[in-house]
Chimera marker file (.cmm) of the C-alpha trace (Angstrom):
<marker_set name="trace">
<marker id="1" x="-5.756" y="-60.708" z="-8.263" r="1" g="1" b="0" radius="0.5"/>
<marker id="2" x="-9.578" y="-60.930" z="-7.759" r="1" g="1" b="0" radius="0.5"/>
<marker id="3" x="-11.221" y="-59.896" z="-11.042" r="1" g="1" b="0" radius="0.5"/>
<marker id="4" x="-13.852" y="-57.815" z="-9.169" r="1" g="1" b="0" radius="0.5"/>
<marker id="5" x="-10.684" y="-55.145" z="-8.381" r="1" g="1" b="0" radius="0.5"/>
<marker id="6" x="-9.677" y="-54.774" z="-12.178" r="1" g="1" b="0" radius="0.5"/>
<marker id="7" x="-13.882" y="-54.019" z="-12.962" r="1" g="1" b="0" radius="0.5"/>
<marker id="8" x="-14.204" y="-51.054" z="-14.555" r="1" g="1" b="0" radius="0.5"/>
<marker id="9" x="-15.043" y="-48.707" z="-12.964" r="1" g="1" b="0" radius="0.5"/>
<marker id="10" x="-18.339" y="-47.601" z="-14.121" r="1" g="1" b="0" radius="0.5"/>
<marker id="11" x="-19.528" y="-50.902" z="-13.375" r="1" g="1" b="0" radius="0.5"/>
<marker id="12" x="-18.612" y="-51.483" z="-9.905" r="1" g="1" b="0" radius="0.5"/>
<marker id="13" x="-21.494" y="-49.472" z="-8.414" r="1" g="1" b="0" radius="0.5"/>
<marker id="14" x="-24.182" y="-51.597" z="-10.965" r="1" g="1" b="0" radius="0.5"/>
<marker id="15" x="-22.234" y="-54.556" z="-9.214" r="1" g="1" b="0" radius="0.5"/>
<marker id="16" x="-22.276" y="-53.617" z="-5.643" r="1" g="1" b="0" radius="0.5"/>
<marker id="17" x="-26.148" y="-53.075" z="-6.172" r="1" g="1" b="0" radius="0.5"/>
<marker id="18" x="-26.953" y="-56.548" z="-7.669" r="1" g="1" b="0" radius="0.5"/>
<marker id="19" x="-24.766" y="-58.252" z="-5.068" r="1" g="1" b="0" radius="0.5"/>
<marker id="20" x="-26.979" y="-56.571" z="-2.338" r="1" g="1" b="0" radius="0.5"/>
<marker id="21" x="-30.268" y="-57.070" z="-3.868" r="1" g="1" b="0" radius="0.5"/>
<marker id="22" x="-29.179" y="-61.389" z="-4.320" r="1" g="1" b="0" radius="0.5"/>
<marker id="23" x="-27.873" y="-60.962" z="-0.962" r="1" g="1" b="0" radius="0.5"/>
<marker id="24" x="-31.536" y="-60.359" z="0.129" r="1" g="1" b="0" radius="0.5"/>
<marker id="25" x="-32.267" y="-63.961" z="-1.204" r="1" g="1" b="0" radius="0.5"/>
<marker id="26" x="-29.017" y="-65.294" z="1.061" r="1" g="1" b="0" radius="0.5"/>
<marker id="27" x="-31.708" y="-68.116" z="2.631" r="1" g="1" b="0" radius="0.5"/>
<marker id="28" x="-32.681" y="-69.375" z="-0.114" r="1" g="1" b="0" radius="0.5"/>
<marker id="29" x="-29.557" y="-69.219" z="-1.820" r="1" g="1" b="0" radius="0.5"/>
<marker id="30" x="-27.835" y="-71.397" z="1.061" r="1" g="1" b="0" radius="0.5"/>
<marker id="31" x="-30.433" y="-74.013" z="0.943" r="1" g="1" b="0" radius="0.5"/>
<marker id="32" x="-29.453" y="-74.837" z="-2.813" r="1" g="1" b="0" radius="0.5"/>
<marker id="33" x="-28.156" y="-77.812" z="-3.986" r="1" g="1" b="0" radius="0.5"/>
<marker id="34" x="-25.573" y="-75.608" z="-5.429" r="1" g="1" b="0" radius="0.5"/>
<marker id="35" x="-24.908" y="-72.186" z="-4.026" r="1" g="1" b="0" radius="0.5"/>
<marker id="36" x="-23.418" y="-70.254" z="-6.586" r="1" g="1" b="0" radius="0.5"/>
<marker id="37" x="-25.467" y="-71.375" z="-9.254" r="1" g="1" b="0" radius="0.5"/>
<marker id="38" x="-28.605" y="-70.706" z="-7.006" r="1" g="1" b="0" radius="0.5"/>
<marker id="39" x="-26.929" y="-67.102" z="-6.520" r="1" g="1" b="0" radius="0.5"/>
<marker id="40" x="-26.327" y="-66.456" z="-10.580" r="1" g="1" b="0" radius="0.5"/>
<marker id="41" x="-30.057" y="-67.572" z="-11.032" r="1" g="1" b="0" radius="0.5"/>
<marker id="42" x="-31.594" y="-65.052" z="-8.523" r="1" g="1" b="0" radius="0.5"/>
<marker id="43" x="-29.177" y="-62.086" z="-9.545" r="1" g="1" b="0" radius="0.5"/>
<marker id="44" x="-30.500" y="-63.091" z="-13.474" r="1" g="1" b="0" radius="0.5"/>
<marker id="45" x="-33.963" y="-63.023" z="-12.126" r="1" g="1" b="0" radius="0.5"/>
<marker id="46" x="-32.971" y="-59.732" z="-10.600" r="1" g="1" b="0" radius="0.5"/>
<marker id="47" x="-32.344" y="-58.169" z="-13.644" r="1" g="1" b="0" radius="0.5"/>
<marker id="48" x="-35.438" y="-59.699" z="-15.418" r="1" g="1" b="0" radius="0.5"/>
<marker id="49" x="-37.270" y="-58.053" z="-12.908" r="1" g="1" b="0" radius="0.5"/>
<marker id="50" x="-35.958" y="-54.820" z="-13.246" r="1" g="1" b="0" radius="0.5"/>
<marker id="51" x="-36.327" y="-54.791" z="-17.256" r="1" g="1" b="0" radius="0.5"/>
<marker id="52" x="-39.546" y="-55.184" z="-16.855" r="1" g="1" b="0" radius="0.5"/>
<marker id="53" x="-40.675" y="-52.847" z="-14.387" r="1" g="1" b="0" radius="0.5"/>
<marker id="54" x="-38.936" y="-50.313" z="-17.316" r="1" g="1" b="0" radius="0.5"/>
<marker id="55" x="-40.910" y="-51.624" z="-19.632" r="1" g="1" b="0" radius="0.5"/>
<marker id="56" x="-44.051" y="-51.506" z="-17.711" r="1" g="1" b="0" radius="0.5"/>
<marker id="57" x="-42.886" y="-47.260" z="-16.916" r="1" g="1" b="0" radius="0.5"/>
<marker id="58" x="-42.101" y="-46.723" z="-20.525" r="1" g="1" b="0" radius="0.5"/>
<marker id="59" x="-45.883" y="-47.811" z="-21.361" r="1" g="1" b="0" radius="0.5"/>
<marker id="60" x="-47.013" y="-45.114" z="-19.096" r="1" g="1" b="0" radius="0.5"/>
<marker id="61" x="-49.148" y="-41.763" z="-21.002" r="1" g="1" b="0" radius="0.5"/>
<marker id="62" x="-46.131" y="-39.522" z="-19.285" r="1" g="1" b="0" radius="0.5"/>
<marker id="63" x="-43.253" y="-41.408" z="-21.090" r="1" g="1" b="0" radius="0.5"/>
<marker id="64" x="-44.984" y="-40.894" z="-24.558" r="1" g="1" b="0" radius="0.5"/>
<marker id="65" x="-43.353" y="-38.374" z="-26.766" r="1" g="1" b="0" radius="0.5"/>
<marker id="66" x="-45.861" y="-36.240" z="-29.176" r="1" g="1" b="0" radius="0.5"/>
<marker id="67" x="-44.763" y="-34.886" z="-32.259" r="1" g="1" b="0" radius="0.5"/>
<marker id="68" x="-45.731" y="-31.405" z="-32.737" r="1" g="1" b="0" radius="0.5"/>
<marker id="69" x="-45.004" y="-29.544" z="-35.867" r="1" g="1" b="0" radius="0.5"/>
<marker id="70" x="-44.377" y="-25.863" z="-36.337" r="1" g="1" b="0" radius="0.5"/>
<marker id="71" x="-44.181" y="-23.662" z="-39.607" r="1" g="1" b="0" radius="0.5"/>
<marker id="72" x="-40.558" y="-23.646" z="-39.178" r="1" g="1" b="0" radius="0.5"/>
<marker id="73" x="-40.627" y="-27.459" z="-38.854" r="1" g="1" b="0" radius="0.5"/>
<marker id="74" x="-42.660" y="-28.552" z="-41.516" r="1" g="1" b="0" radius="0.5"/>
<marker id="75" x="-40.327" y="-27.674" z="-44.310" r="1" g="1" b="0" radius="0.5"/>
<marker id="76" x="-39.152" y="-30.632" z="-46.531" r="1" g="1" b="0" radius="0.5"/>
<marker id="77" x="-35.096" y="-30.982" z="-46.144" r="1" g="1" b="0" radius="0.5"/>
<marker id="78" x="-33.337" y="-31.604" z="-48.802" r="1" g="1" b="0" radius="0.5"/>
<marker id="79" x="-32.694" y="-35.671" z="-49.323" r="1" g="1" b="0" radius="0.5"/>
<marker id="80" x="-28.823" y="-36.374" z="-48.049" r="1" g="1" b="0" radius="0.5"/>
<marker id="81" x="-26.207" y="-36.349" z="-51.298" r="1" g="1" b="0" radius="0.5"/>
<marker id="82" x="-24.190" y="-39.642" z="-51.475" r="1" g="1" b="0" radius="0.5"/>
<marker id="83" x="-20.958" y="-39.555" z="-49.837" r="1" g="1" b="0" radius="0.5"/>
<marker id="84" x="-21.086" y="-37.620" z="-46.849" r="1" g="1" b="0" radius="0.5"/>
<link id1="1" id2="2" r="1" g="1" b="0" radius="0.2"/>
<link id1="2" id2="3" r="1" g="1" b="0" radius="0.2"/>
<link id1="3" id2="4" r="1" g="1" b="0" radius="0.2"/>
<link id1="4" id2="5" r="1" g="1" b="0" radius="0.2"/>
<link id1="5" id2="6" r="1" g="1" b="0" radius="0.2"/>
<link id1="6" id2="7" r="1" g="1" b="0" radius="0.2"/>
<link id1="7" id2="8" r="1" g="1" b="0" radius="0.2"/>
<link id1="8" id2="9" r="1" g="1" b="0" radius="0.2"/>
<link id1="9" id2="10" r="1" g="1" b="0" radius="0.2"/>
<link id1="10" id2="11" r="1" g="1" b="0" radius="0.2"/>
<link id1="11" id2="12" r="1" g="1" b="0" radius="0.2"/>
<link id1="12" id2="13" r="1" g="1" b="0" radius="0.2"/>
<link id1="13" id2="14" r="1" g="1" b="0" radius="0.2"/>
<link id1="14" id2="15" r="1" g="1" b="0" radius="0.2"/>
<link id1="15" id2="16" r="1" g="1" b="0" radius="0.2"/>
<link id1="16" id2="17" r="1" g="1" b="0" radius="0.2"/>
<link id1="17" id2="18" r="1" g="1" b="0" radius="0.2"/>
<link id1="18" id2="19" r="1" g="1" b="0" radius="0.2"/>
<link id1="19" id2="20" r="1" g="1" b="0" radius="0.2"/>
<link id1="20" id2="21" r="1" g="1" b="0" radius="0.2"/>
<link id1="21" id2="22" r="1" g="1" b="0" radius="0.2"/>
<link id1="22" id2="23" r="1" g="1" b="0" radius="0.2"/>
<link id1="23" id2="24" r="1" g="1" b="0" radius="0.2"/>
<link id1="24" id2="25" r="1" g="1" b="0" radius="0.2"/>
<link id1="25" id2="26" r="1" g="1" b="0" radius="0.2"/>
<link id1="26" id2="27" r="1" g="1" b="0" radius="0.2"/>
<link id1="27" id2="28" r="1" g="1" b="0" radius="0.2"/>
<link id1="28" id2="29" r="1" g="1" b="0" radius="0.2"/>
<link id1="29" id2="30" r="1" g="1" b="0" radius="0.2"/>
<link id1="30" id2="31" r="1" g="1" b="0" radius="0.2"/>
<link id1="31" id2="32" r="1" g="1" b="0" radius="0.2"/>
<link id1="32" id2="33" r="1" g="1" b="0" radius="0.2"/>
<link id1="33" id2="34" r="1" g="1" b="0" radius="0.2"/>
<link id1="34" id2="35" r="1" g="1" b="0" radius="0.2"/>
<link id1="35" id2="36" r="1" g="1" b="0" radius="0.2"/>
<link id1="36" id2="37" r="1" g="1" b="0" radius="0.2"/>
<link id1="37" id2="38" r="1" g="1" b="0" radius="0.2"/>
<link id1="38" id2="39" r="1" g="1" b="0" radius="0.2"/>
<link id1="39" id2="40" r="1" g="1" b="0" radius="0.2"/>
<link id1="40" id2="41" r="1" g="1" b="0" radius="0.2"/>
<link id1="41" id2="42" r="1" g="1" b="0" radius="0.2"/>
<link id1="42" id2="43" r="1" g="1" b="0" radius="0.2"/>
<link id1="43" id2="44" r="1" g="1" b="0" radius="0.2"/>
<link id1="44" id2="45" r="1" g="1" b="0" radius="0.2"/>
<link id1="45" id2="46" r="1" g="1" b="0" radius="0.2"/>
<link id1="46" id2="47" r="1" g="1" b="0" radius="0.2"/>
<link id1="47" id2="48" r="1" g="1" b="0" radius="0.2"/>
<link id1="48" id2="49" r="1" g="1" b="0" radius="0.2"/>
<link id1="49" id2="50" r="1" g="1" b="0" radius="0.2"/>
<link id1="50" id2="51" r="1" g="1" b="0" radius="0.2"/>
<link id1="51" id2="52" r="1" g="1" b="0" radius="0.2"/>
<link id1="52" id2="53" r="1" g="1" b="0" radius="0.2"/>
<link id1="53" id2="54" r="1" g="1" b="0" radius="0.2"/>
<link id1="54" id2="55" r="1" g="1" b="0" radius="0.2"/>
<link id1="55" id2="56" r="1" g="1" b="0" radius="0.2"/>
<link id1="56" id2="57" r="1" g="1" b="0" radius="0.2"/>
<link id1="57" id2="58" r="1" g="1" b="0" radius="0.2"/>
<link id1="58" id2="59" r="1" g="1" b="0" radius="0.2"/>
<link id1="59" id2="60" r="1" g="1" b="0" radius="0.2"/>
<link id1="60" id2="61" r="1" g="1" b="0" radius="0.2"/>
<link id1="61" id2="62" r="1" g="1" b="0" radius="0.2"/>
<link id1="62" id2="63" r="1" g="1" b="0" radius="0.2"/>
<link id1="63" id2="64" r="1" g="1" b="0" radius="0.2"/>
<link id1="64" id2="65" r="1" g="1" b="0" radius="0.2"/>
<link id1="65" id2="66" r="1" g="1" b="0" radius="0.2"/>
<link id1="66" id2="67" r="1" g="1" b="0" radius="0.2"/>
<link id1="67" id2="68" r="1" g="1" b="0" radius="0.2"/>
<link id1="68" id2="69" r="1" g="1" b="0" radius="0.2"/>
<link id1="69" id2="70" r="1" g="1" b="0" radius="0.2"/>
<link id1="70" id2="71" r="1" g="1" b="0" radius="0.2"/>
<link id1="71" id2="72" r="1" g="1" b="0" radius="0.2"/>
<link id1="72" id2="73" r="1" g="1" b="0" radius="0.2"/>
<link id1="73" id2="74" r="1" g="1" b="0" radius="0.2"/>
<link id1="74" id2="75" r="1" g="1" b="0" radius="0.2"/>
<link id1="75" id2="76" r="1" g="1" b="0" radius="0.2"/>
<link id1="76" id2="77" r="1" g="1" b="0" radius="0.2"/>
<link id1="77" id2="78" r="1" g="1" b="0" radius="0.2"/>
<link id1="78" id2="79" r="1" g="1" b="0" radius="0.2"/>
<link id1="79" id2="80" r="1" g="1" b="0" radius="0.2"/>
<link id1="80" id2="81" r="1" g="1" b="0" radius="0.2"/>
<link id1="81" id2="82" r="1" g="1" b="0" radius="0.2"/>
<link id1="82" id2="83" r="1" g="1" b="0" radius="0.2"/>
<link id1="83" id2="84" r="1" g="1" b="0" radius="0.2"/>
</marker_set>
């Protein structure tokens, strides 16, 4: 049985995506000493890539979150008893 049928299935579509986007590099991947490796390395790279375009949209003035306090909210709560 190939292990990419027992996947779970909420991963199978994050798969099928990072197979494409290596398979973009297929050239390059071919020309490696070592195929597969070559393959791993540009689907890690991938990945790297996409973290950091996140990061880079999470830095941006319409991702950041500003506290604003009401009357209601500003009331101090209680501190939490032990042992709940």
């Amino acid at each position: 049985m190939k292990w990419h049928k027992v996947l779970h299935p909420t991963l199978k579509p994050h798969l099928e995506h990072q197979i494409r986007e290596t398979f973009k590099h297929r050239k390059v991947i071919r020309r490696a000493e070592d195929p597969k490796l070559a393959q791993l390395w540009v689907a890690v790279a991938n990945l790297t890539k996409d973290i950091n375009e996140l990061k880079i949209q999470l830095r941006m003035p319409a991702y950041k979150a500003s506290v604003v306090l009401s009357k209601n909210n500003s009331k101090a709560k209680s501190p939490r008893k032990k042992g709940r």
